[in-house]
C-alpha positions in Angstrom: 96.1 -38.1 -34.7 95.3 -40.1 -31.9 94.3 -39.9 -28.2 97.0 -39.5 -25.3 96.5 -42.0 -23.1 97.1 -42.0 -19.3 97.9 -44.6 -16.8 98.5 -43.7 -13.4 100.6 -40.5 -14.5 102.3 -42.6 -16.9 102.3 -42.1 -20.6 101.3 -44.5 -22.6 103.2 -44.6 -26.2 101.2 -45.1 -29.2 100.8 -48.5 -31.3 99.0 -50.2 -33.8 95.8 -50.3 -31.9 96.0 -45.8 -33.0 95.5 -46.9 -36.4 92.1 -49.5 -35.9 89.7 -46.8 -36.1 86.0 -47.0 -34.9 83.0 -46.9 -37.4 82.2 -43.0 -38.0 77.9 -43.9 -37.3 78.5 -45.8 -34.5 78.6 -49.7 -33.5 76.8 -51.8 -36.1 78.1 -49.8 -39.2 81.3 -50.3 -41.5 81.8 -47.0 -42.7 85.5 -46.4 -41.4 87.4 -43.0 -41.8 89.6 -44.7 -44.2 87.1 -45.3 -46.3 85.9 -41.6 -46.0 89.2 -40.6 -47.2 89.8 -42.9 -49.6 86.3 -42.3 -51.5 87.6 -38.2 -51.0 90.9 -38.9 -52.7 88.9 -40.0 -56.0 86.8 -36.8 -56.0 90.0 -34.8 -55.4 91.7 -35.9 -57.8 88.8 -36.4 -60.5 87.8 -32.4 -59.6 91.4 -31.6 -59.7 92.0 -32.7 -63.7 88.3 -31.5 -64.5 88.7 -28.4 -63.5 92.3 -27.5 -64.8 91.2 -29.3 -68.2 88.1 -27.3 -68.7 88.9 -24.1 -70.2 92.6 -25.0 -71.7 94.7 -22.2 -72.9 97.7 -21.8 -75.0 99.2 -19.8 -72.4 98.4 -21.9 -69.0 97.4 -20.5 -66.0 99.2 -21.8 -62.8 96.2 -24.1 -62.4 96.5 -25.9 -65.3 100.5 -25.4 -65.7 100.3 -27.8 -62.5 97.8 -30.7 -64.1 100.1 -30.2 -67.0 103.1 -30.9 -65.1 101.9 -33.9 -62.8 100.3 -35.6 -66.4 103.5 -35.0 -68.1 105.8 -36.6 -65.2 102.9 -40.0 -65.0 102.8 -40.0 -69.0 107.0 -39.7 -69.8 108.8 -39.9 -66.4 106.8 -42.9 -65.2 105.3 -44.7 -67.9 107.1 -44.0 -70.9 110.5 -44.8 -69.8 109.6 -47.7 -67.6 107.1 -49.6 -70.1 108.2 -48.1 -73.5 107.8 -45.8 -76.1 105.8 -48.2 -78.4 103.5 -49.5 -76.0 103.2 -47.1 -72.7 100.2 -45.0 -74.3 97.6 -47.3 -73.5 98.6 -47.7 -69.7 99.4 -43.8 -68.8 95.5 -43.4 -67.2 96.1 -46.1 -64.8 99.5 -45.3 -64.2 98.7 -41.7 -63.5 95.6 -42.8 -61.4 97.7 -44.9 -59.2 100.0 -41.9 -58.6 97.9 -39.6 -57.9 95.3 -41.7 -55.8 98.4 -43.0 -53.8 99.7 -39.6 -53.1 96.9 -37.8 -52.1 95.9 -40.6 -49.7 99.5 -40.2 -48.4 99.5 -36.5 -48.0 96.0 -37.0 -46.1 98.8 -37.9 -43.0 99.9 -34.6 -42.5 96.9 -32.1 -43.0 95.3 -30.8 -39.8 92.0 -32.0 -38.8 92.1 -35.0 -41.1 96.0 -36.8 -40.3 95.9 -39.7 -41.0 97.4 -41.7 -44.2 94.8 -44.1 -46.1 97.9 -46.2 -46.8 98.9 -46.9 -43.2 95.8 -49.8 -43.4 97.4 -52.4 -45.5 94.1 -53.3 -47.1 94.3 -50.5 -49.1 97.8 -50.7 -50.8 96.9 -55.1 -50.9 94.0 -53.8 -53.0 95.7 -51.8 -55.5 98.3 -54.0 -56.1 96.6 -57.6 -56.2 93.1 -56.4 -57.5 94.7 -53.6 -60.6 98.2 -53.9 -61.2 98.3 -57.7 -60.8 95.9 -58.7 -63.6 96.4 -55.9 -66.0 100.4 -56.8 -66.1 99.6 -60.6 -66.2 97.4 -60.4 -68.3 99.5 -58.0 -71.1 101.7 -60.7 -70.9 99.5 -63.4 -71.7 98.0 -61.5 -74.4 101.4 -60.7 -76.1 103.5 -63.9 -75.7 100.7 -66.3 -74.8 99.8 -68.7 -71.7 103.0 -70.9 -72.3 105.6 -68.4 -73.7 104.4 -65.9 -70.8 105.0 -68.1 -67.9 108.3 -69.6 -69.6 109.7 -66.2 -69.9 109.1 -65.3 -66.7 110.0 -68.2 -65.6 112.9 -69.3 -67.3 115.7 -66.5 -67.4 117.1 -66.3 -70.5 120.6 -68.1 -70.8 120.7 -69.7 -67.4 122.2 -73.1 -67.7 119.8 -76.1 -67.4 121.0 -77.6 -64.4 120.0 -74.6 -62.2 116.3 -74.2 -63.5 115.1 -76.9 -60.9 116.1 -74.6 -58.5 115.6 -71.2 -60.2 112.7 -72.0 -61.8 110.0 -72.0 -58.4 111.7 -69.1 -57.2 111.0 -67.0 -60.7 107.4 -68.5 -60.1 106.8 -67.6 -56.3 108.4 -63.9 -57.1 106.9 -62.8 -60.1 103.2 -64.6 -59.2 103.1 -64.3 -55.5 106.0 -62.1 -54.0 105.9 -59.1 -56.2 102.5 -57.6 -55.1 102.6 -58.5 -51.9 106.2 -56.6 -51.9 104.5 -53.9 -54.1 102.0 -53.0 -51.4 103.9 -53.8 -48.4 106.2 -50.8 -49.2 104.2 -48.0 -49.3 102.1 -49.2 -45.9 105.1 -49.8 -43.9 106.6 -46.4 -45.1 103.0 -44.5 -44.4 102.6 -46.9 -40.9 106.2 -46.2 -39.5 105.6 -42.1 -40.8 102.5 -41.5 -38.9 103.4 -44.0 -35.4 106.8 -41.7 -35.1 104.9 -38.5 -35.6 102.1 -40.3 -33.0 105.3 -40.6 -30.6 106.7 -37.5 -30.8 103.7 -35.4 -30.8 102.0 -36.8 -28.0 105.0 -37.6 -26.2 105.8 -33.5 -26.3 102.3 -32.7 -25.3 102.2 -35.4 -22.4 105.7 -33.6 -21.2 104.4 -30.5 -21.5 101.6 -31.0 -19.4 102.0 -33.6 -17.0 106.0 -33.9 -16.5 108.0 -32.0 -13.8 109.5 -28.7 -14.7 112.9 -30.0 -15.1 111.7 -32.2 -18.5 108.9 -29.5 -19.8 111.8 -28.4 -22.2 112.2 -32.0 -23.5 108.9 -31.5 -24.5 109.5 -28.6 -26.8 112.2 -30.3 -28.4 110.1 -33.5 -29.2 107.8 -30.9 -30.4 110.3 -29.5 -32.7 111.5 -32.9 -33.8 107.4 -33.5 -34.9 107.5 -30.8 -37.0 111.1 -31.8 -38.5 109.3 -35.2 -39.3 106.3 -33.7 -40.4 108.4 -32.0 -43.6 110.4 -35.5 -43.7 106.7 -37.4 -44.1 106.1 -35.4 -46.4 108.9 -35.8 -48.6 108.4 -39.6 -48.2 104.8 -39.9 -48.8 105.9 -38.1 -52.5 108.3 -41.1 -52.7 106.1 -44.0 -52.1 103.4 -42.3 -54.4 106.0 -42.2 -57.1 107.7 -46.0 -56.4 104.1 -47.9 -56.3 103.5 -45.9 -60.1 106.9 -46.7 -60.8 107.4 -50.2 -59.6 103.7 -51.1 -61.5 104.7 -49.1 -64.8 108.3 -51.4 -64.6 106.0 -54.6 -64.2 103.8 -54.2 -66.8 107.0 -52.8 -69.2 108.5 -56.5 -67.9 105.3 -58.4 -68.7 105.0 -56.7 -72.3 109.4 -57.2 -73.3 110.5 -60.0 -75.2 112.9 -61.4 -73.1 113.2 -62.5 -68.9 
C-alpha cells in the first residue's frame, strides 16, 4: 500500500507522491504496476465469462449462476433501461465490458499483496471515457440524426425560448462535447484516489503509533487500525458504485445521443 516514511521520529502522512509508482524493471522501462493490473483485469474478466460459458447447463451451477447474474444486471439493469429497449442490444458488450473492467480494477484496492486501484491514476478512467464512450455515443448520434440535426439537438433544448439560446447554446456545446467525459472519468478516480489515500492514512498512521509512539497513544493506534478495516468494507462498497455509475452514466449517454429529442 505504500511505504511509512520517517522523519526525525515524526510521521510523515501519505500523499499523492504514494500513488506515482516506479517502473517494475527498473529505470529506463515504462512498464508501471498499473499497467500490470490493468492488462490482469482483461484476462480476469475474459477467463471469468469463458469459463462459466463453456459447458452451459439448464440447471446452473454457482459458477455460471454468477456470470448469469452480472450479464443480466449490464444487459437489463444498465443498458436496457438507460438506452432502450429498441436499440440497447447492440451496445450491452461494451457496456458490460466497461463494468466489469472498471470494477475489477477497483476491487484490485483492497486485495492483499496487490492494493492498489487502477482507477486512482486518472489516465486510466480519461482513457475509457474520451477514447470509447466519447466516439461511440457521438458518433450513434451522428449516424441516427445526422451531423446538423445531432449537434442541434444537443444543442438546442427543445422549447427553450429564442432569446436565451445565445447564452444556452455554448453551454449545451461545452457540456455535452467537452465537460461530460472529463466529468465521466473524473468521478470514479477521485472516488478510487480519496478511497485508497484514507486507507494509506489510517493504516500507516496505526502502524507508525503502534510502533514508534509512547505507550500512552499505542491504543490510538488500534483504533485507527479498526477504523482501516471499517473503511476497507466501506471501499469496497464504493468501488461497486463507481463500477456501476461509469456503465451507467455511458449507457445514459449513448441512450441520449440515440433519442429524438434534447
Amino acid at each position: 500500500m505504500g511505504a511509512l516514511v520517517l522523519a526525525e521520529g515524526e510521521f510523515v502522512a501519505p500523499g499523492a507522491k504514494d500513488f506515482d509508482l516506479p517502473p517494475i524493471f527498473g529505470e529506463g522501462t515504462f512498464v508501471t504496476k498499473p499497467m500490470v493490473l490493468a492488462v490482469l483485469s482483461v484476462v480476469i474478466v475474459a477467463a471469468f465469462f469463458l469459463i462459466a460459458s463453456r459447458n452451459l447447463k439448464i440447471v446452473p451451477s454457482k459458477f455460471q449462476f454468477a456470470a448469469e447474474s452480472i450479464y443480466d444486471f449490464g444487459r437489463n439493469n444498465i443498458a436496457r433501461e438507460q438506452i432502450g429497449s429498441k436499440d440497447f442490444k447492440p451496445f450491452v458488450p461494451l457496456i458490460l465490458a466497461l463494468f466489469t473492467f472498471i470494477l475489477v480494477n477497483n476491487i484490485f484496492g483492497i486485495i492483499p499483496v496487490i492494493q492498489f486501484p487502477t482507477m486512482s491514476h486518472f489516465g486510466f478512467p480519461l482513457a475509457l471515457s474520451v477514447l470509447v464512450v466519447y466516439p461511440v455515443y457521438h458518433f450513434v448520434g451522428f449516424k441516427r440524426h445526422g451531423f446538423i440535426g445531432y449537434i442541434k439537438k444537443e444543442t438546442v433544448p427543445a422549447g427553450a425560448p429564442g432569446f436565451i439560446l445565445p447564452l444556452l447554446t455554448p453551454i449545451e456545446f461545452l457540456q455535452k462535447f467537452f465537460i461530460n467525459p472529463v466529468t465521466l472519468a473524473l468521478r470514479v478516480f477521485a472516488a478510487m484516489f480519496a478511497g485508497h489515500l484514507l486507507l494509506l492514512v489510517f493504516t500507516l498512521g496505526g502502524e507508525f503509533l503502534l510502533l514508534e509512539a509512547s505507550a500512552a497513544f499505542k491504543p490510538v493506534g488500534l483504533v485507527s487500525f479498526a477504523f482501516a478495516i471499517v473503511l476497507t468494507f466501506l471501499e469496497a462498497l464504493i468501488q461497486v458504485l463507481q463500477a456501476y455509475i461509469f456503465a451507467l452514466l455511458s449507457a445514459n449517454y449513448i441512450g441520449a445521443a440515440l433519442a429524438a429529442e434534447h
